[in-house]
N, C-alpha and C positions, 0 to 999 in steps of 0.2 A: 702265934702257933697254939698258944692254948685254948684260944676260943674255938678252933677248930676242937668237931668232935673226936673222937680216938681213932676211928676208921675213918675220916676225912685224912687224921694227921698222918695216919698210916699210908695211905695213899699216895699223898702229895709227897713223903719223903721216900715214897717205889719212884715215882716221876724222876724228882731229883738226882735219886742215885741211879738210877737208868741213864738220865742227860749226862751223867759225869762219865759212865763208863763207855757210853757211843763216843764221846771226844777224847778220850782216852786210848779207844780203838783204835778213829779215824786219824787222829792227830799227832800221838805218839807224845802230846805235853813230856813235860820238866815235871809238872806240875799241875793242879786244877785247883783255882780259887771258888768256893760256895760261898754264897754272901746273901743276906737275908734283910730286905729294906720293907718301909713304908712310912717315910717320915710326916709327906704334908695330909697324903690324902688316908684313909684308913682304909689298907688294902696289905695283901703280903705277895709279894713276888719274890723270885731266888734268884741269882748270878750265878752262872756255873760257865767258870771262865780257864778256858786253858791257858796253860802259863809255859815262857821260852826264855833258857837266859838272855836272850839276845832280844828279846821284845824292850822297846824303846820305855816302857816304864818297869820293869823288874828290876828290883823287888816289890817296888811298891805295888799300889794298886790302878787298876789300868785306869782309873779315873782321877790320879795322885800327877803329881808332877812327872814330867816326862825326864827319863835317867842319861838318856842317849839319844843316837839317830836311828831309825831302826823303822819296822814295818811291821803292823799285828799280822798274823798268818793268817791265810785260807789257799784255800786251791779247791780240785775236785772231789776233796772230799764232803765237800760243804751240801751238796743237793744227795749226797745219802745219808745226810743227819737224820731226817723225817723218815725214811723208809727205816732206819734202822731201828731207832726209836718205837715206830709203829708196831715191828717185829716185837721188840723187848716187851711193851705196854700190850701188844694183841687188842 
C-alpha cells in the first residue's frame, strides 16, 4: 500500500469500502472480512468477503479449514453487485 501514491491509496480504499458496503446491503452478512494479499507475484488485491454463522468455515477464514457442513451464499442478489457498485464509484 505504500508504494501507491496518496490519491492512488485514497482511491483504492473508496473501491474497497464501497465493495464492503454493496455486500452488506445485498447480503445482510454477520460480518465482512477485508484481507489484503500479494505473496508470490508483486501485485495488491483485497478480499472483501461476507461472513454467515452458518457458512461451513466460520470463524475461520473462508480459505482455512472447513468448521462444518454448510454452503457459501449467493442468490439474486449477486448480478446487482456491479450495477450497484457502479452507482456508488460513478
Amino acid at each position: 500500500m505504500t508504494d501507491l501514491e496518496p490519491v492512488e491509496r485514497d482511491r483504492l480504499m473508496h473501491v474497497v469500502f464501497a465493495a464492503e458496503r454493496v455486500l452488506r446491503e445485498l447480503y445482510r452478512p454477520e460480518k465482512v472480512n477485508l484481507a489484503s494479499f500479494g505473496n508470490q507475484v508483486p501485485h495488491l488485491h483485497w478480499h472483501v468477503i461476507p461472513r454467515y454463522r452458518d457458512d461451513p468455515h466460520f470463524p475461520e477464514p473462508v480459505w482455512g479449514a472447513q468448521q462444518r457442513k454448510g454452503a457459501m451464499r449467493a442468490d439474486v442478489a449477486d448480478a446487482c453487485v456491479g450495477t450497484r457498485l457502479t452507482e456508488l464509484l460513478g
